[in-house]
C-alpha positions as CSV (number, residue, x, y, z in Angstrom):
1,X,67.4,-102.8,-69.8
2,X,66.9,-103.0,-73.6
3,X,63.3,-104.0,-73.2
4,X,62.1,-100.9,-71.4
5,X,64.1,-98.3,-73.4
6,X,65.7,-97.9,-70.1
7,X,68.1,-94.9,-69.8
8,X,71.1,-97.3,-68.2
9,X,70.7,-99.2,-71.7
10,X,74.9,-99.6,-71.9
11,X,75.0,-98.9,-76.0
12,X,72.6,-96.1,-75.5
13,X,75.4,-94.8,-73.3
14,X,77.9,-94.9,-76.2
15,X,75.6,-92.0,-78.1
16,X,73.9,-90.0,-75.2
17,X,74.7,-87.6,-73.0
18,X,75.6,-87.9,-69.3
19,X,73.2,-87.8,-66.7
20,X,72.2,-84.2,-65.2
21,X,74.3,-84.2,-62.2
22,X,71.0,-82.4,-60.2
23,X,68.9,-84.7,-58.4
24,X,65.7,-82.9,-59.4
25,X,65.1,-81.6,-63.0
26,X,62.1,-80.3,-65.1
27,X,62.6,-81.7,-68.4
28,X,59.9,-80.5,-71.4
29,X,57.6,-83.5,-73.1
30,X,57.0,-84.4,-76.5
31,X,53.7,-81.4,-75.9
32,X,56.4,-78.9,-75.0
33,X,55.2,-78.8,-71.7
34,X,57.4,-79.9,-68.3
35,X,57.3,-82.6,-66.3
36,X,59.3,-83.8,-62.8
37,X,62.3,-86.1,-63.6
38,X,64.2,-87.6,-61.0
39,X,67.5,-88.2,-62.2
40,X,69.7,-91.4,-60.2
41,X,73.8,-90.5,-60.1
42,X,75.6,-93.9,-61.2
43,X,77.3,-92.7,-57.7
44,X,73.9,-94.2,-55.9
45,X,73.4,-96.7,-57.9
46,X,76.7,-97.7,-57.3
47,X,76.3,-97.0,-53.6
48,X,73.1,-99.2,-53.7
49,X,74.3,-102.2,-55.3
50,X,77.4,-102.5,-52.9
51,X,74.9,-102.3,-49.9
52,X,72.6,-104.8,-50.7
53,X,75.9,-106.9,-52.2
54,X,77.5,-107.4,-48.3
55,X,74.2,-107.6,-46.8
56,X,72.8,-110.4,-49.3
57,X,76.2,-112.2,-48.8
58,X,76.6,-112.5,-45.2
59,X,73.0,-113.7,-45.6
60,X,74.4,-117.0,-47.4
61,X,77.4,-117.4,-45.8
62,X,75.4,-117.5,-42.4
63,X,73.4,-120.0,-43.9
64,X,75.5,-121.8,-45.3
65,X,78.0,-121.9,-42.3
66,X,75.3,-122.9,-39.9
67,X,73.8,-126.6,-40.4
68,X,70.4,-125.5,-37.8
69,X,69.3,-123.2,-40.9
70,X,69.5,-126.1,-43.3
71,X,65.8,-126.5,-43.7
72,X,63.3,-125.4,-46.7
73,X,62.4,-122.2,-45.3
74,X,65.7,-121.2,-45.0
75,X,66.9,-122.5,-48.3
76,X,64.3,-120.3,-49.8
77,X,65.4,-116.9,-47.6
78,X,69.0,-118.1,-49.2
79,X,67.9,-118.1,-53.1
80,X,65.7,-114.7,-52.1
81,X,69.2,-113.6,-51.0
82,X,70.8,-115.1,-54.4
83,X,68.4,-113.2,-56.4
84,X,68.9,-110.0,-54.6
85,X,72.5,-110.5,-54.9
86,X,72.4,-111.1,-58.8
87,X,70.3,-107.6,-59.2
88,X,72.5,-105.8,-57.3
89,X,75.8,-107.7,-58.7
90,X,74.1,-106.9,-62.3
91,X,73.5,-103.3,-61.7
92,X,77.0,-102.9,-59.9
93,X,78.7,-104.2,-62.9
94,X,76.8,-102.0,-65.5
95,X,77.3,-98.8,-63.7
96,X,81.2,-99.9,-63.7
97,X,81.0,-100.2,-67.5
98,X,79.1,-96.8,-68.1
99,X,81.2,-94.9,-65.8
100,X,84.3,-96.5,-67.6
101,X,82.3,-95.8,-71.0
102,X,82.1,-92.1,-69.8
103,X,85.4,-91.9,-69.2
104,X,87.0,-92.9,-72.0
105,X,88.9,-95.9,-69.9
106,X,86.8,-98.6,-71.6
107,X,86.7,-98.9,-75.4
108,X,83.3,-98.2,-76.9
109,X,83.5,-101.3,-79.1
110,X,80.0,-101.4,-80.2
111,X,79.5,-105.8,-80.5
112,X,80.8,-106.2,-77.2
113,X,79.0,-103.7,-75.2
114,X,76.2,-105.3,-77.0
115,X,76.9,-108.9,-76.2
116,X,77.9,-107.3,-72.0
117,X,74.1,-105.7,-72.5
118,X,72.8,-108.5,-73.1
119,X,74.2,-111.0,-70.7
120,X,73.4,-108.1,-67.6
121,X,69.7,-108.0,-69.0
122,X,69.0,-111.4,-68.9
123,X,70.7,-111.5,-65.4
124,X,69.1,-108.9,-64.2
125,X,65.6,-110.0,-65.2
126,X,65.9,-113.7,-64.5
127,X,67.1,-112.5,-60.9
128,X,63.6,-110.9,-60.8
129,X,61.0,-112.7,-61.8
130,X,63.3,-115.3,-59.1
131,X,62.7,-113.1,-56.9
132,X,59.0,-112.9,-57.2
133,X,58.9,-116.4,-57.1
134,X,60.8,-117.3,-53.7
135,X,58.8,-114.3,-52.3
136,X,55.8,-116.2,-53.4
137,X,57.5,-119.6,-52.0
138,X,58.3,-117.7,-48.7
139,X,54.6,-116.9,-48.1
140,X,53.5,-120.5,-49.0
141,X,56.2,-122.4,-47.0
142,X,54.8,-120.1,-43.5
143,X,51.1,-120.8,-44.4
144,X,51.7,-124.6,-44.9
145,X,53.8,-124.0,-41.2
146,X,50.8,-122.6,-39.8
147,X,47.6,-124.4,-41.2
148,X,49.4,-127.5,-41.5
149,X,51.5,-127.3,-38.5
150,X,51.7,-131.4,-37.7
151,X,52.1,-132.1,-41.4
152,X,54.5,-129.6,-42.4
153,X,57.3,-131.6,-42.4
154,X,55.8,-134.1,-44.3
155,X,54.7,-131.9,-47.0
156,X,57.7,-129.6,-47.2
157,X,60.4,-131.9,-47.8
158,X,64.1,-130.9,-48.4
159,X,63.5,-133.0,-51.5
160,X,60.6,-130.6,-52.7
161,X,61.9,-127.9,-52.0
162,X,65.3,-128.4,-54.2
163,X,62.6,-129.5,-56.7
164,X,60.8,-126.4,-56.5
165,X,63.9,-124.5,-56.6
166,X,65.6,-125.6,-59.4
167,X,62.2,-125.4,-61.4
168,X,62.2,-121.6,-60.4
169,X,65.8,-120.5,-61.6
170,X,65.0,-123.1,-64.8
171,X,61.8,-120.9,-65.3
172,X,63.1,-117.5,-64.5
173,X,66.5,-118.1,-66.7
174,X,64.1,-119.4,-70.3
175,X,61.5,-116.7,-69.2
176,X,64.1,-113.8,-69.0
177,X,65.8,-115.2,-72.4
178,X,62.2,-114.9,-73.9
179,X,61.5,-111.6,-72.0
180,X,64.5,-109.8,-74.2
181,X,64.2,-111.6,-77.2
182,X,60.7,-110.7,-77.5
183,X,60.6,-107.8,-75.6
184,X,58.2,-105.6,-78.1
185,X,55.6,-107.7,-78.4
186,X,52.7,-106.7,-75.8
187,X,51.8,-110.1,-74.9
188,X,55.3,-110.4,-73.1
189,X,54.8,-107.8,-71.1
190,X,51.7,-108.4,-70.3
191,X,52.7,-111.8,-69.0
192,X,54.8,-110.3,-67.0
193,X,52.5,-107.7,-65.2
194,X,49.8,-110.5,-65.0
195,X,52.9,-112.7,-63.2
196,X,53.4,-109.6,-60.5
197,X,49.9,-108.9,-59.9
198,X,49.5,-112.5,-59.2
199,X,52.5,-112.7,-56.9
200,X,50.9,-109.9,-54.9
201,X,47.5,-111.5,-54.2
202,X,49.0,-114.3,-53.5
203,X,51.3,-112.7,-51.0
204,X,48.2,-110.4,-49.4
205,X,45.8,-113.8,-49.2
206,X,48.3,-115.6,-47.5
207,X,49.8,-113.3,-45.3
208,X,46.2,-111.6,-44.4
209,X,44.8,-115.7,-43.8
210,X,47.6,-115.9,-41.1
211,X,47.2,-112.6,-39.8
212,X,43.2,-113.7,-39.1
213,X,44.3,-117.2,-38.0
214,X,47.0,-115.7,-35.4
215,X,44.4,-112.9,-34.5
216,X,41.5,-115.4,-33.4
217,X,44.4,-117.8,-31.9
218,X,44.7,-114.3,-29.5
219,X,41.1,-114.3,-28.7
220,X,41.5,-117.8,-27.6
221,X,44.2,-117.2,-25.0
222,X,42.9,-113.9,-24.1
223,X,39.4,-115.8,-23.5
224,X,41.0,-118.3,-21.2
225,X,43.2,-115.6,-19.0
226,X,40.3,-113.2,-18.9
227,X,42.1,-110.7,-20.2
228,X,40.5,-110.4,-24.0
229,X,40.7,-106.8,-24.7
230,X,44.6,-105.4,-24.2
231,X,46.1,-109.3,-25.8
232,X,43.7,-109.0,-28.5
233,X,44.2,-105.1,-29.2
234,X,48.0,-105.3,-28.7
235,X,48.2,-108.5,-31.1
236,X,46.5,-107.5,-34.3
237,X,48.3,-104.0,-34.0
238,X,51.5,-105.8,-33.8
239,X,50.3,-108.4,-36.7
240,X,48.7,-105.6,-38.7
241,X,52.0,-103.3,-38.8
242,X,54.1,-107.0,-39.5
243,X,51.5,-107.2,-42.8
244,X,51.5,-103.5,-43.7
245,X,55.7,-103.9,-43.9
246,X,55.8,-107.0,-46.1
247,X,53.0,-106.1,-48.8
248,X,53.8,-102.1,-48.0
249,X,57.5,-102.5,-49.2
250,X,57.3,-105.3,-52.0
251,X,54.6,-103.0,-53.2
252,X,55.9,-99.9,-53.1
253,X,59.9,-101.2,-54.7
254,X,58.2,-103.4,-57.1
255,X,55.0,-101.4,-58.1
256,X,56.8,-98.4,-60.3
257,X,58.5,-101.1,-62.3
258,X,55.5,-102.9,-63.4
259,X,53.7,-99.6,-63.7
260,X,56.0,-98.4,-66.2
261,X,55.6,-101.9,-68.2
262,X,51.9,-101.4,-68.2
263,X,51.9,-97.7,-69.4
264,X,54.2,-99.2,-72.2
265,X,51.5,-101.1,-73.3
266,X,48.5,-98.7,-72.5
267,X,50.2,-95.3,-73.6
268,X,53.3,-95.3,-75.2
269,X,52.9,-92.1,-76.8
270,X,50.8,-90.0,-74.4
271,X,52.8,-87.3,-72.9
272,X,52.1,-87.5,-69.4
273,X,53.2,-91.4,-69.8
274,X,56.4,-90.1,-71.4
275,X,56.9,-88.4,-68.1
276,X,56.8,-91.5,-66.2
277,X,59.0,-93.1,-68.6
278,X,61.8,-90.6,-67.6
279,X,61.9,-91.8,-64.4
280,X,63.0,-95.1,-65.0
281,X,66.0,-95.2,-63.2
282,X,64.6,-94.3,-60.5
283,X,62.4,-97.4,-60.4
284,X,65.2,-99.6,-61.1
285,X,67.2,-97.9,-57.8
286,X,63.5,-98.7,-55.8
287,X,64.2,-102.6,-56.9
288,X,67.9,-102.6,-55.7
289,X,66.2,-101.0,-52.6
290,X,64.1,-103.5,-52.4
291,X,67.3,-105.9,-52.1
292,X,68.7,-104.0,-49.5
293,X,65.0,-104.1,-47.2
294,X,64.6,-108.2,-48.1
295,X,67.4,-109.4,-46.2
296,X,66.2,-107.0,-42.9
297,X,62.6,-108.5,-43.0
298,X,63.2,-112.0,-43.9
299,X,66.6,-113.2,-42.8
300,X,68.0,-110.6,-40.2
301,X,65.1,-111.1,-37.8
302,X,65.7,-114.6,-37.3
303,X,67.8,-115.3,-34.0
304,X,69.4,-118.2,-34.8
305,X,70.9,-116.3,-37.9
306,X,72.0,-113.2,-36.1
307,X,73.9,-115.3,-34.1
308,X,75.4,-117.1,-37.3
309,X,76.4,-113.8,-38.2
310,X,78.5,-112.3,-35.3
311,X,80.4,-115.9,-35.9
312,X,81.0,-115.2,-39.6
């Protein structure tokens, strides 16, 4: 991406060197010193991107096929699906044009890889910060199921939730234009570390609220059968593994990214931070991975859709 000085930058390709083809490398730093630098083959990234392509797919085509998963919840796992699908569509389709670039099969007509960088940048980051946001929408839509079991219907109506939607692809397209239009200015980016440290407490209050309220819920039932201690026990290490996956993964795929955005901003010149910065790539592949997990804790789990699936 052009706003991160990003090594899969498509004009940057048309004046630098391959990739090493070694998966590990000790590259020296502006100090002359070495540090580690994990270098991504456009092979995996390819490899990547075609994964979480099929999986994200099948994900709306089961939802689409089957009317019993037309509900809010649903139509949000569907958009999370959409989003996923654009990063790895986005990422697919600029690896194409490098390799082509690097082969010499693809003209390296300087306007037009410009213009193609441009259009994958802001698809690639508006299918982010969408994806952030039906995350966030995911975790709202099953605490409002929970705390406001008899009203849920009431308050999340298929109207609202087309509403809230649409206002989230509007958002993420005009925040994405701005994002790479203005992407050296600081404030930018640090809108958009404030915007993922907020969808992450968000995420851990919510999901940590259930937990508690499904934990005492236990209690209750183990209080009536007499049988407290191996329900209770065997419940919150169940709910507790369930939280540790969701925040675990959407920290650990999402948290290098934003790192390197806030090292940007804190120390663009320091030389351990310019050792970071040469592993870009390899956050960007931890994202894609990240498209590839969302589908296997959100949608796949879901009986109803599994059996959508063997259909399709």
């Amino acid at each position: 991406m052009a706003v991160l000085g990003s090594q899969r930058r498509l004009l940057g390709s048309l004046n630098c060197t391959p990739p090493a083809t070694l998966p590990l490398t000790l590259s020296p730093n502006r100090t002359g010193s070495q540090c580690l630098e994990l270098s991504i083959p456009n092979g995996l990234f390819l490899s990547l991107g075609l994964v979480s392509l099929v999986e994200n797919v099948l994900v709306v085509a089961a939802i689409a096929k089957n009317r019993n998963l037309h509900s809010p919840m649903y139509y949000f796992i569907c958009c999370l699906a959409v989003s996923d699908l654009l990063v790895s569509v986005s990422n697919v389709l600029e690896t194409v044009v490098m390799l082509l670039l690097e082969a010499g099969a693809l003209a390296p007509r300087a306007a037009v890889v410009q213009q193609l960088d441009n259009v994958i940048d802001v698809l690639i980051c508006s299918s982010m910060v969408s994806g952030l946001c039906f995350l966030g929408a995911i975790a709202v839509d099953r605490y409002i199921s929970i705390f406001y079991a008899l009203r849920y219907h009431s308050i999340v109506t298929l109207s609202r939730a087309w509403r809230i939607i649409a206002a989230i692809w509007v958002t993420s397209i005009l925040s994405s234009m701005l994002f790479i239009t203005y992407y050296n200015h600081t404030v930018v980016l640090l809108c958009l570390i404030g915007f993922f440290i907020a969808m992450l407490a968000l995420m851990a209050i919510l999901y940590i609220h259930m937990l508690a309220r499904a934990c005492q819920h236990a209690r209750g039932i183990a209080q009536l059968q007499k049988r407290q201690r191996p329900i209770h026990q065997g419940f919150g290490f169940k709910g507790a593994a369930t939280l540790t996956i969701l925040l675990g993964v959407f920290f650990l795929c999402w948290g290098p990214f934003f790192l390197h955005l806030l090292l940007i901003v804190l120390c663009p010149q320091h030389p351990t931070c310019g050792c970071i910065f040469k592993n870009f790539n390899l956050f960007l592949a931890l994202i894609i991975c990240n498209a590839i997990v969302d589908p296997l804790i959100y949608a796949f789990r879901s009986q109803e859709l599994r059996k959508t699936l063997q259909e399709v």
